[in-house]
N, C-alpha and C positions, 0 to 999 in steps of 0.2 A: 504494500500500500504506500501511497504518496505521505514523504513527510511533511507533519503539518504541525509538529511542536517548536514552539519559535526559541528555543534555549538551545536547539541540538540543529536549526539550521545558519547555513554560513551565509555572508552579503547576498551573493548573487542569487541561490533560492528564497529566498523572502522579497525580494524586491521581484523576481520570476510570478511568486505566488501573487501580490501585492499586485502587481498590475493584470491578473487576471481576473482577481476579486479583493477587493480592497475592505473585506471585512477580517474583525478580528472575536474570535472568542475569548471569553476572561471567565473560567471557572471559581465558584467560591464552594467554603465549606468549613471543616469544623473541626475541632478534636475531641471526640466527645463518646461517650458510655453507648454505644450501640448494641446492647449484652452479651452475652458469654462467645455467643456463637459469630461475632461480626468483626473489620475491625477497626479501631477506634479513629480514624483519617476516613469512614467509609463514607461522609457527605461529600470531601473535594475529591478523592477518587472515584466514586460515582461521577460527578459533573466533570470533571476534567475527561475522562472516556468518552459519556458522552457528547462531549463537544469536540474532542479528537475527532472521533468517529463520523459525526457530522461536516468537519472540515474536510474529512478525506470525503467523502461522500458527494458537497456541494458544491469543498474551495473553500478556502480561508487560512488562516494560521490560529493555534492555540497558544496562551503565553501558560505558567505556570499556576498552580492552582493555588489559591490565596486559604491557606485552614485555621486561621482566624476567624473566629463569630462572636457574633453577639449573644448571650445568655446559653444556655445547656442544660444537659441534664447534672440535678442533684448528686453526682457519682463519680468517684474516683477517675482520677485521669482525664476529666473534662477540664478545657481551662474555657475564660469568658473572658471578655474585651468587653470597653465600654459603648454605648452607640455612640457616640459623639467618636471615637475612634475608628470604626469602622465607617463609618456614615463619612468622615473626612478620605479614609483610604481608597473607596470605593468613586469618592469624586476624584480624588489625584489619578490612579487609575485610567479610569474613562478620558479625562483632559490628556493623560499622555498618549494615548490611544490615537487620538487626534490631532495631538502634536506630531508623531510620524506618520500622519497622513490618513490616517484606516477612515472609509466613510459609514460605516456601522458596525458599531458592536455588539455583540450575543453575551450578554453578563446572565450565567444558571449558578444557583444557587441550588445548590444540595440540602444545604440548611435549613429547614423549615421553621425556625423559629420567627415569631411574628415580628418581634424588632426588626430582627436580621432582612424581611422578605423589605419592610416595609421602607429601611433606612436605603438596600441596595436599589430599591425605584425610585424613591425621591432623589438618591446620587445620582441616576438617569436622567430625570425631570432636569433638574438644575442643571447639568451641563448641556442639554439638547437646547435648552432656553439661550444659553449662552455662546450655541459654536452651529455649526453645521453639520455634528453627526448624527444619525438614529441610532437609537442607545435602546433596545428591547430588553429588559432587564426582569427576570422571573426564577420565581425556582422548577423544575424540570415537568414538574405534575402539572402546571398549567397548561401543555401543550398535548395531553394525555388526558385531562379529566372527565373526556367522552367514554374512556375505559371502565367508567369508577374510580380511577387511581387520583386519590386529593390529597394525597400525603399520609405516610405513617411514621412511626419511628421503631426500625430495624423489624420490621414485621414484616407482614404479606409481601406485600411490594415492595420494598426496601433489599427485604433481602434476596427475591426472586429476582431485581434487578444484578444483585451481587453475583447472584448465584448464574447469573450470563454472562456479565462482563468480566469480573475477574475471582471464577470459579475457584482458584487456589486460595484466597484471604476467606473466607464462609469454611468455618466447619462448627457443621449441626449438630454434630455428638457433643459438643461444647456446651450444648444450652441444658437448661434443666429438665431434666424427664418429663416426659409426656402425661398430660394430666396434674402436674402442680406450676406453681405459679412462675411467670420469667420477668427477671428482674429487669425495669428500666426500658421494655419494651413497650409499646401501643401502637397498639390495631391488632387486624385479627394473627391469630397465632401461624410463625411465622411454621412451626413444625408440624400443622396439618396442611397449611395455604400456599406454604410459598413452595415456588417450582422454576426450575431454570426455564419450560416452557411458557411460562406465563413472564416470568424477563424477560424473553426473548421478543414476545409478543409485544410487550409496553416499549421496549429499546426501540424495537426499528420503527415506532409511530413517535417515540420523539427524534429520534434524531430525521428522519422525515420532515416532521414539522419542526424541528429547530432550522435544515438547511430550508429547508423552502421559504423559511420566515427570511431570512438572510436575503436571498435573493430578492424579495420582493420589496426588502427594506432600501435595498441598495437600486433600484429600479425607483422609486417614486419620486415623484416631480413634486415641484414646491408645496403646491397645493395637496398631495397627499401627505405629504411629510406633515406639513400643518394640518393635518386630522389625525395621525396617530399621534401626537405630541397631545393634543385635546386629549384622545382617547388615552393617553397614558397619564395625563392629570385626570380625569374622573374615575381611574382605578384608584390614583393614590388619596383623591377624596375620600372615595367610598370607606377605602381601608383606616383614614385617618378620623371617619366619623364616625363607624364605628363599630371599630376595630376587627377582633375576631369575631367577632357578629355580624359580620360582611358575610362572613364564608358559608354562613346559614341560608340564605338567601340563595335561590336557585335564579336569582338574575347575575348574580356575583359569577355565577360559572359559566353561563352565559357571555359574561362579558370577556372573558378571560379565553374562552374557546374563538368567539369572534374575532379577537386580536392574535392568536393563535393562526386564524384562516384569511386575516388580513383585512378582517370585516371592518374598518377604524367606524363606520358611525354607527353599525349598529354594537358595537362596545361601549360609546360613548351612549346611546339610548338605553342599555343593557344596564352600566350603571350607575346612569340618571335613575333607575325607577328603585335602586336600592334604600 
């Protein structure tokens, strides 16, 4: 496969890659308690795959995966940053993205923590207002939540993702016996549900919709650029009015599926009715 990690290529293939598609992906994530069975980087090695994977797929370059988050699980080995520190990393970030030139970036968060989702959009927001990149910025179950999959933590989908992309860090005899309780995980249980076919099935519908997003980001004219920017301020409304209470609301997914398929106004009507 084409490389597309920007640490391990030299001048002339990035500037090769760069001028055939001038997007960039930026993986985030976490270090954090994913229980017994997972392992504890499994948010930025999840999103950095697949955003690799997407770039080899669509075109673009990946930079390194950022495993700094905001907040965590209660559990050993998690560390936590403040938002104001990520929320600043995440704009410097995106601004240098721009500084060498990339005119969209794909910012996936593995992280599902609400701070985390909501400070990496608003870093979005803010520099789109300010430059002329499209800055698409989500964590990976957005572009997926037509599957059911809305996020867990090292569960079904989490780990069924693991257990496709990098099968060797997942081991399930790790976890606790079948039938008593596992520590530090939610949703449903990952040792009846999760299944490398059902990774396999979520993977290639986001990385689908991560490149296709790309492409279409990198294609719109002024006029459309100025409605996804709309529609990526009335997600970060929604989310900032209120809050996780947004995600209740079956317009919220709605809106998030449309922005996924490049729908910008019906995102932005999707949620307006939140």
């Amino acid at each position: 496969m084409d490389e597309v990690r920007w640490e391990r290529l030299r001048p002339r293939d990035i500037e090769a890659r760069f001028k055939e598609f001038p997007v960039v992906y930026t993986p985030f994530g976490s270090l954090e308690w994913h229980g017994y069975h997972n392992p504890l980087g499994l948010d930025a090695v999840k999103a950095w795959e697949l955003c690799v994977r997407a770039a080899q797929k669509g075109g673009g370059v990946v930079t390194p995966a950022t495993f700094w988050p905001i907040g965590g699980m209660p559990h050993p080995w998690t560390v936590r940053m403040s938002e104001e520190l990520i929320h600043d990393l995440a704009v410097s970030i995106f601004e240098q993205m721009g500084h060498v030139g990339f005119k969209v970036v794909i910012a996936v968060t593995g992280h599902y923590g609400f701070e985390q989702i909501y400070q990496i959009k608003r870093a979005a927001l803010e520099v789109m207002y300010r430059g002329g990149m499209s800055i698409y910025a989500l964590p990976e179950y957005e572009v997926a939540c037509d599957m059911g999959y809305r996020g867990d933590h090292a569960a079904k989908w989490e780990t069924s993702i693991m257990m496709y992309l990098l099968p060797d860090l997942v081991r399930m005899e790790e976890a606790e016996p079948l039938g008593t309780p596992m520590d530090g995980v939610g949703g449903e249980d990952p040792r009846v549900h999760a299944s490398k076919e059902l990774g396999e099935e979520v993977c290639n519908l986001i990385i689908e919709r991560l490149s296709s997003s790309a492409k279409t980001l990198l294609e719109l004219s002024p006029r459309e650029r100025s409605r996804f920017i709309t529609a990526s301020a009335a997600h970060l409304r929604a989310l900032d009015a209120h809050k996780r209470g947004a995600m209740a609301d079956e317009n919220y997914w709605k809106g998030v599926l449309a922005l996924a398929r490049g729908e910008y106004q019906e995102a932005i009507e999707a949620f307006n009715r939140i």
